[in-house]
VMD Tcl script that draws the C-alpha trace (Angstrom):
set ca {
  {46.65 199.63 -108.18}
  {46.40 198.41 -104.47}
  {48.99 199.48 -101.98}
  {48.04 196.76 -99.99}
  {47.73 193.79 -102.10}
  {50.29 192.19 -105.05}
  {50.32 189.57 -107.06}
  {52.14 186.36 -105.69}
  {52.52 182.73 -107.07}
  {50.48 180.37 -104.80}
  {49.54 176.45 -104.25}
  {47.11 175.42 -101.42}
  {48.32 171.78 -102.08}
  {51.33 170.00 -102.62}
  {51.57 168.46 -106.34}
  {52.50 168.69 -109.84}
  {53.49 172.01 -111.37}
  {49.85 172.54 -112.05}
  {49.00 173.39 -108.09}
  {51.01 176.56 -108.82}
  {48.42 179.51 -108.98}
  {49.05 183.32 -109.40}
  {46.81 185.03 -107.09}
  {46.22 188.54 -104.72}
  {47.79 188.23 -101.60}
  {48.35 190.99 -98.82}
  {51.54 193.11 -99.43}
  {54.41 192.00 -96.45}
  {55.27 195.45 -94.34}
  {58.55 195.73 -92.82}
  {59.20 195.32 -89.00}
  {62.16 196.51 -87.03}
  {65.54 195.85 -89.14}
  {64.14 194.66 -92.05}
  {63.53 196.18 -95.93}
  {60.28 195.94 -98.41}
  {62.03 195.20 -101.78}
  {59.90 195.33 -104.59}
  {60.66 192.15 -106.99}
  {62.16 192.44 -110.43}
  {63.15 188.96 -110.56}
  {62.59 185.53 -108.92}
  {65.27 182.41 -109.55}
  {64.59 179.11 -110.06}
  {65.65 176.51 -107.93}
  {65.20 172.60 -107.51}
  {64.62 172.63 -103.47}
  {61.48 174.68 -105.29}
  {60.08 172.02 -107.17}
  {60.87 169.35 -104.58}
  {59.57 171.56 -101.70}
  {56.18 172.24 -104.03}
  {55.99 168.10 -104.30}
  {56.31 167.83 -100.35}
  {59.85 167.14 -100.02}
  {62.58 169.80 -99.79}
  {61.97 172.41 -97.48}
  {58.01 171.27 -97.02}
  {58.68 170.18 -93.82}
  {59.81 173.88 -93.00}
  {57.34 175.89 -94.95}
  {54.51 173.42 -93.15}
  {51.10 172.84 -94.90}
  {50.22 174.86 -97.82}
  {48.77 177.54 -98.83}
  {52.65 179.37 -99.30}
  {54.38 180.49 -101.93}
  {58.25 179.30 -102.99}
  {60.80 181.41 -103.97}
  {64.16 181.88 -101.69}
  {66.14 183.95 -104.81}
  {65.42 187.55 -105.32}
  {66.87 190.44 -107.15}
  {64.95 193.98 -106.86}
  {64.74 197.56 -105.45}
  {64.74 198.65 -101.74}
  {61.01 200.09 -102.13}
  {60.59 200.68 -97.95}
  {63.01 200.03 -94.98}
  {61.88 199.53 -91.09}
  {62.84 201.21 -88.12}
  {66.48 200.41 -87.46}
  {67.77 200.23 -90.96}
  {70.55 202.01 -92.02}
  {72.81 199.67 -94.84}
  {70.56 200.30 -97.12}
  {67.99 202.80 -97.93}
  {64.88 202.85 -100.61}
  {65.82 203.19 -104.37}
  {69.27 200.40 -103.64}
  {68.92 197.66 -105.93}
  {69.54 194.38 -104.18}
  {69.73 190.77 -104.58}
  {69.21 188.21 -101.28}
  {68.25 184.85 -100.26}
  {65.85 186.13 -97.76}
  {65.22 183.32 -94.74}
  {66.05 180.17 -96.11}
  {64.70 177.79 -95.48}
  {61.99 179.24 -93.49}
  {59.76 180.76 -96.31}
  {60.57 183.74 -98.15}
  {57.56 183.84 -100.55}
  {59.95 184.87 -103.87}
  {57.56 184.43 -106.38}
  {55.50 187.84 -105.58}
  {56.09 191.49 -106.09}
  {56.94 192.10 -102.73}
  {59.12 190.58 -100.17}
  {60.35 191.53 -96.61}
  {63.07 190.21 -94.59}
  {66.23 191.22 -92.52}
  {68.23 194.14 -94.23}
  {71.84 192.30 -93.99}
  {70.28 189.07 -95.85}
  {70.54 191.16 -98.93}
  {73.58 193.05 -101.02}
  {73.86 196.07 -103.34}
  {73.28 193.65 -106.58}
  {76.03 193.16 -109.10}
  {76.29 197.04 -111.05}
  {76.88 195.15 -114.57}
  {74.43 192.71 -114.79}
  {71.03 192.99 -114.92}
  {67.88 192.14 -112.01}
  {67.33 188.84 -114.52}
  {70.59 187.34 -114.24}
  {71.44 188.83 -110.15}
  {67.94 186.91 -109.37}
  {69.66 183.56 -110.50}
  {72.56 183.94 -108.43}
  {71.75 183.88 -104.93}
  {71.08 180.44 -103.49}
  {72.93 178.83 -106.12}
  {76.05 181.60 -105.66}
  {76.00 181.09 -102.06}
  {75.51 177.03 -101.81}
  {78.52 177.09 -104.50}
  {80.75 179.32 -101.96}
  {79.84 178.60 -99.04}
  {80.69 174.90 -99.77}
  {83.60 175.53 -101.12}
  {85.16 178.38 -98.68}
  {83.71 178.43 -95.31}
  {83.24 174.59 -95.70}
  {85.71 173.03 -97.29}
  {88.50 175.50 -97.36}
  {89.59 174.89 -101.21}
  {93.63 176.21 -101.23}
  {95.23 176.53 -104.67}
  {96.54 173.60 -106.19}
  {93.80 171.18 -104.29}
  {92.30 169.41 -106.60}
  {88.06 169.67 -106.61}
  {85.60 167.53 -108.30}
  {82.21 168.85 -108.98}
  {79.37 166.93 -109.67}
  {76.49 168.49 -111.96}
  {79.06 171.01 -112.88}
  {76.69 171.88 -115.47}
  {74.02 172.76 -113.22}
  {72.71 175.75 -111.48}
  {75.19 175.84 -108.35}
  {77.65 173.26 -110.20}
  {78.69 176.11 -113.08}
  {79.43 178.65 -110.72}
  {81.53 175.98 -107.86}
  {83.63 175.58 -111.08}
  {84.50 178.82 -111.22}
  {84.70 179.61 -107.70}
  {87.35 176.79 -107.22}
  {89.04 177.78 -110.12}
  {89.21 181.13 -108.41}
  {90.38 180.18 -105.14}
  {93.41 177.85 -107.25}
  {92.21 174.66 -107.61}
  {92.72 172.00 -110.41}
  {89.07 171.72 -111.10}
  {87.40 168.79 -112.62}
  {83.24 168.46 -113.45}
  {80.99 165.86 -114.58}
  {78.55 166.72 -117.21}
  {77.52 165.48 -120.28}
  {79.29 165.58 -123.63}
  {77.39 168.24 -125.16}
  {78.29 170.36 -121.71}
  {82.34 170.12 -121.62}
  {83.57 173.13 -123.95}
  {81.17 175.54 -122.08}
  {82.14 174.01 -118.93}
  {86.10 174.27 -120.20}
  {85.83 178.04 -121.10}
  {84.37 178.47 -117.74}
  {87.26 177.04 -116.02}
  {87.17 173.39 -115.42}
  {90.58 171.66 -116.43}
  {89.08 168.56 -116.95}
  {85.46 167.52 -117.45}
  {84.10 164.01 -117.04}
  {81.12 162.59 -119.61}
  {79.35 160.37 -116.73}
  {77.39 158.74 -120.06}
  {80.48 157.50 -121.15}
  {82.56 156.35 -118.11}
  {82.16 156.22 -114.51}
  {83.98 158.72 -113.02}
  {85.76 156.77 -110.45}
  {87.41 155.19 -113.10}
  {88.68 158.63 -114.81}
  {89.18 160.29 -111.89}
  {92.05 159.90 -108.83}
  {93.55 162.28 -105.47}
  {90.75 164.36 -105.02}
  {90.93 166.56 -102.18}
  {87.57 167.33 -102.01}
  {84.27 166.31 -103.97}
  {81.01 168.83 -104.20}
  {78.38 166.36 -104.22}
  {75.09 167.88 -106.00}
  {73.47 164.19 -107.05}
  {73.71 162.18 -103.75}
  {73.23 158.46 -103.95}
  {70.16 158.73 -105.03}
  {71.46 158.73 -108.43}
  {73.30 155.29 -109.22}
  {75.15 155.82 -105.77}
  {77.22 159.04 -106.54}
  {78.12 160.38 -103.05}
  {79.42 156.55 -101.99}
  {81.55 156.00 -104.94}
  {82.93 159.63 -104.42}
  {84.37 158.68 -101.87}
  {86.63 155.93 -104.34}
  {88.32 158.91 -105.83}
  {89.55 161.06 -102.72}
  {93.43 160.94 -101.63}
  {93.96 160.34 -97.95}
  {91.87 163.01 -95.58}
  {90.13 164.24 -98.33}
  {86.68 165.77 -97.93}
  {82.96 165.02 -99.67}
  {80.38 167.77 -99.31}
  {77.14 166.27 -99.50}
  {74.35 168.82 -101.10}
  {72.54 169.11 -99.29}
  {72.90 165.88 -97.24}
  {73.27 162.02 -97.17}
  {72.14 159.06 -94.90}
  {73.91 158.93 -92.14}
  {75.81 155.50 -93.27}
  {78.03 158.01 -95.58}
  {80.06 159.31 -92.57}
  {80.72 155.67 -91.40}
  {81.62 154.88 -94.43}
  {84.16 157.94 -95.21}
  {85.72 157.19 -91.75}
  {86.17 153.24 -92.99}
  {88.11 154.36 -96.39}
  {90.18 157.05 -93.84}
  {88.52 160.20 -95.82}
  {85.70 162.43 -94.42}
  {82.31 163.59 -95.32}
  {79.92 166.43 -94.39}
  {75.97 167.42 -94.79}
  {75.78 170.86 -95.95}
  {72.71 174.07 -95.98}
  {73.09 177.25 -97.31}
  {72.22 179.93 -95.14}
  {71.25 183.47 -96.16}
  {74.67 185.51 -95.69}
  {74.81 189.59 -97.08}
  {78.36 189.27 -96.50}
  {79.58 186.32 -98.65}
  {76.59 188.08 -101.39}
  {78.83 191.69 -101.32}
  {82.00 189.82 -102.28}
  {80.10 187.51 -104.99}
  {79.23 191.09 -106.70}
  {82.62 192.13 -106.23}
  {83.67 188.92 -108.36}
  {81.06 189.05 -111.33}
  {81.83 193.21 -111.63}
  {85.45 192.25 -112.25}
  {84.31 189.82 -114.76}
  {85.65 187.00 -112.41}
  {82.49 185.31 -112.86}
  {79.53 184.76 -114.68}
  {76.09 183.21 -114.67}
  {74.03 181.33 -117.40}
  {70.36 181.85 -117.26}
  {68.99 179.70 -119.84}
  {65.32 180.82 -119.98}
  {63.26 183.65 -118.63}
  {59.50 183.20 -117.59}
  {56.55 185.46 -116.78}
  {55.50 185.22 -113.02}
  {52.37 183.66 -114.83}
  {54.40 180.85 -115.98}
  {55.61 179.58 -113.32}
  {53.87 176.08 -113.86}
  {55.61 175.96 -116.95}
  {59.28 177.23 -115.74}
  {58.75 174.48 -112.99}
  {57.87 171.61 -115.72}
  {61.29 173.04 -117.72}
  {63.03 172.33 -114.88}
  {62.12 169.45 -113.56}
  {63.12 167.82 -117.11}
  {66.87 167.90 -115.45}
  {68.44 169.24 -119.04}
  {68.97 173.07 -118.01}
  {71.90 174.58 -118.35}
  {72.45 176.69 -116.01}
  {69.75 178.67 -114.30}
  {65.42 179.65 -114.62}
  {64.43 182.52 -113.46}
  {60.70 184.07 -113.52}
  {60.14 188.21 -114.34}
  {58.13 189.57 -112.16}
  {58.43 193.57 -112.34}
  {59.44 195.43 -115.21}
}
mol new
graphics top color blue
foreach p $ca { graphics top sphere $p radius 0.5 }
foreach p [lrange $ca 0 end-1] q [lrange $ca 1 end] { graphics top cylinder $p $q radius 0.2 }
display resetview
């Protein structure tokens, strides 16, 4: 097997699920500060899909040929001058660069040594690879940005999703009264994960169930029958949406109007934040749901599974053994 070459998930156009392409590609080498991990696992993310259509992050990444992939769970395999956190043989898990491109979906990946952690001891590289982006959107919303105190009361939209399972479970951790919207079949999985109350949006619009919120994690936007505006119905005086990861700019004029307030949001790699999210699932604090493992060589096909919006919880593609 080449030393210099490994295999890596590429599209030289931006399209349907079918531009995705497993191909050679030159092996990434280390500079100054920064580790060679060798991929075990690759997560799944919709700023993936919507980035390989020409939206999300395409404006970032620029023109194809690329390849996606910000989530990554693996082993140290090489570190660069300067590194001394972590050394080769440490299993890790990162969000390497976002939203510059990371190139996940490959064997091999390079970036800065503090965008990665020591991964999670008792789960495996499967599961750690689904936690990243999602994990750090979820707390980074929720802690640095909103500042969630116990006995706030937090209403999650998609709680059902990727980043939405584990924000319920976050605020339930940091005290809040936590309430979700998901579908019927979603709400005892959702309960046993924490959510006090849980909201069928099929049945009932949620403003109508739903009252005092101090703060609203937004992950549908108004693009979906106007969910970030009406959030802003259901917050108490002062109260705070977090728009994932943004909304036109006539939200903030509108929050202001209604005497409430409203931010864009965008994770950003963070080792830190990634160390204590370990700390949480090896106490058994919290846990993630990966619904479906693919081959690298399926990517297409993990893509078209997500993109059908009825996952529960997190994709993820093997890539190592």
């Amino acid at each position: 097997m080449s030393t210099s070459t490994m295999r890596a998930v590429v599209q030289h156009g931006f399209g349907g699920a079918e531009v995705l392409q497993v191909a050679q590609v030159a092996r990434p080498v280390p500079l100054p500060t920064e580790v060679l991990v060798r991929v075990h696992a690759a997560g799944i993310n919709p700023v993936d899909w919507k980035t390989r259509e020409g939206s999300g992050m395409a404006r970032v990444l620029g023109e194809p040929p690329f390849t996606l992939g910000w989530d990554v769970s693996g082993v140290v395999a090489e570190v660069g001058f300067g590194v001394t956190a972590l050394k080769p043989g440490d299993e890790v898990y990162g969000m390497p660069w976002f939203p510059r491109a990371a190139g996940g979906y490959a064997e091999y990946v390079t970036a800065p040594a503090r965008q990665f952690a020591r991964k999670p001891a008792t789960i495996g590289h499967e599961q750690a690879a689904a936690l990243p982006l999602a994990a750090l959107t979820a707390w980074q919303a929720l802690v640095d940005t909103a500042d969630v105190r116990p006995g706030q009361r937090v209403l999650i939209h998609a709680a059902a999703g990727g980043v939405g399972h584990l924000a319920v479970q976050f605020a339930k951790h940091l005290g809040a009264h936590v309430i979700g919207t998901a579908s019927g079949p979603r709400h005892e999985w959702l309960t046993g994960l924490g959510a006090d109350e849980v909201v069928d949006y099929t049945a009932v619009r949620f403003e109508e169930a739903v009252k005092d919120i101090d703060v609203v994690i937004d992950l549908v936007g108004d693009g979906h029958e106007n969910t970030s505006t009406r959030s802003l119905e259901v917050l108490c005086p002062g109260g705070l949406l977090v728009a994932i990861p943004g909304a036109a700019p006539e939200l903030a004029e509108a929050a202001r109007s209604r005497g409430v307030r409203s931010t864009t949001f965008l994770v950003e790699p963070d080792g830190p934040a990634l160390t204590r999210i370990a700390e949480l699932i090896d106490a058994g604090r919290i846990r993630v749901e990966v619904e479906e493992v693919f081959p690298l060589e399926q990517a297409a096909q993990a893509h078209a599974r997500g993109e059908s919006g009825r996952t529960r919880g997190k994709l993820v593609l093997r890539v190592n053994p």
